[in-house]
N, C-alpha and C positions, 0 to 999 in steps of 0.2 A: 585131199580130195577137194574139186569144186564145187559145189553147189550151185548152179547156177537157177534164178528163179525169172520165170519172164512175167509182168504184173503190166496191169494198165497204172504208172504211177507218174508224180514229176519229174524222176528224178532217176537215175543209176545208184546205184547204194550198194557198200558195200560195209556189209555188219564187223565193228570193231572187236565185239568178241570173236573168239575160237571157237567150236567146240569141239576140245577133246575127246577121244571115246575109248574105253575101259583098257584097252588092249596099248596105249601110251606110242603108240609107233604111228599112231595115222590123226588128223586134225581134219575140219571141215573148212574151208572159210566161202560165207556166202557173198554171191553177189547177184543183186534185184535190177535186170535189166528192162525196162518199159519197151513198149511194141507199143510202136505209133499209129494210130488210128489215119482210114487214108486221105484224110482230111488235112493230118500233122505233116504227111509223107506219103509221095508217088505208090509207095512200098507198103504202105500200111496196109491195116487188115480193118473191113468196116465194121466187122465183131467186136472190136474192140469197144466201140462207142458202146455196146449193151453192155460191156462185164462190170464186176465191181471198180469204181476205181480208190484206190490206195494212195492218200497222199504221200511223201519219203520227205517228212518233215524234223524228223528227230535227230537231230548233230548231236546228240548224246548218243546216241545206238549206230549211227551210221556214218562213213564218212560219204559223201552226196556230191555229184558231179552231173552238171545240162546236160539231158541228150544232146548230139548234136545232128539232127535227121537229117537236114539238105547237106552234110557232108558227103553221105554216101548215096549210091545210085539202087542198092538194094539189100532187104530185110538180113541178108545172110552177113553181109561184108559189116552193115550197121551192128548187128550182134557181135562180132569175133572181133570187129575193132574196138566195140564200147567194152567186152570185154577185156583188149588188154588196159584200155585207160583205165579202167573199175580197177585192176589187180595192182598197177604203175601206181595210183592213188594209194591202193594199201600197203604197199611197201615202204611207200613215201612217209606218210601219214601215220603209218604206224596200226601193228594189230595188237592185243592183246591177247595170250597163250600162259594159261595156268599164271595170271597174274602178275606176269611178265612183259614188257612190252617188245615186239618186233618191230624192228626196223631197217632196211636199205641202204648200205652203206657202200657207199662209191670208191 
């Protein structure tokens, strides 16, 4: 399963741990995609500027990747592409599952 979280933050992150759940057949793995304020991007949303914002500063908890907003032309195409770099990164990069490391191999 994905998780996917959309946060006012710096940054794409996607959480190194796993979490597991009781039934050993299904895993979460998150990923914290930012929604640009329309200031950041054509596409933004001006809500954004009021939410909390969340820095994605921790490279121990997360592996972390620039948005890249003037890439894309809108909010929808910016999500589903930032999502796969987010996932490409974690496969790359490596997850952690039951203490184990995941990794990508070519």
């Amino acid at each position: 399963m994905f998780n996917i979280l959309s946060i006012p933050s710096t940054g794409i992150g996607v959480y190194k741990r796993v979490r597991r759940y009781p039934s050993d057949q299904e895993v979460e793995i998150a990923l914290y995609i930012p929604i640009p304020n329309n200031d950041e991007a054509s596409y933004g949303l001006a809500s954004v500027k009021e939410s909390v914002f969340a820095p994605l500063n921790d490279d121990k908890k997360f592996h972390i990747l620039a948005p890249m907003y003037d890439s894309y032309s809108n909010l929808n195409d910016y999500i589903l592409e930032s999502g796969k770099r987010a996932l490409q990164l974690a496969f790359t990069a490596g997850l952690v599952i039951n203490g184990k490391k995941l990794l990508l191999r070519e």
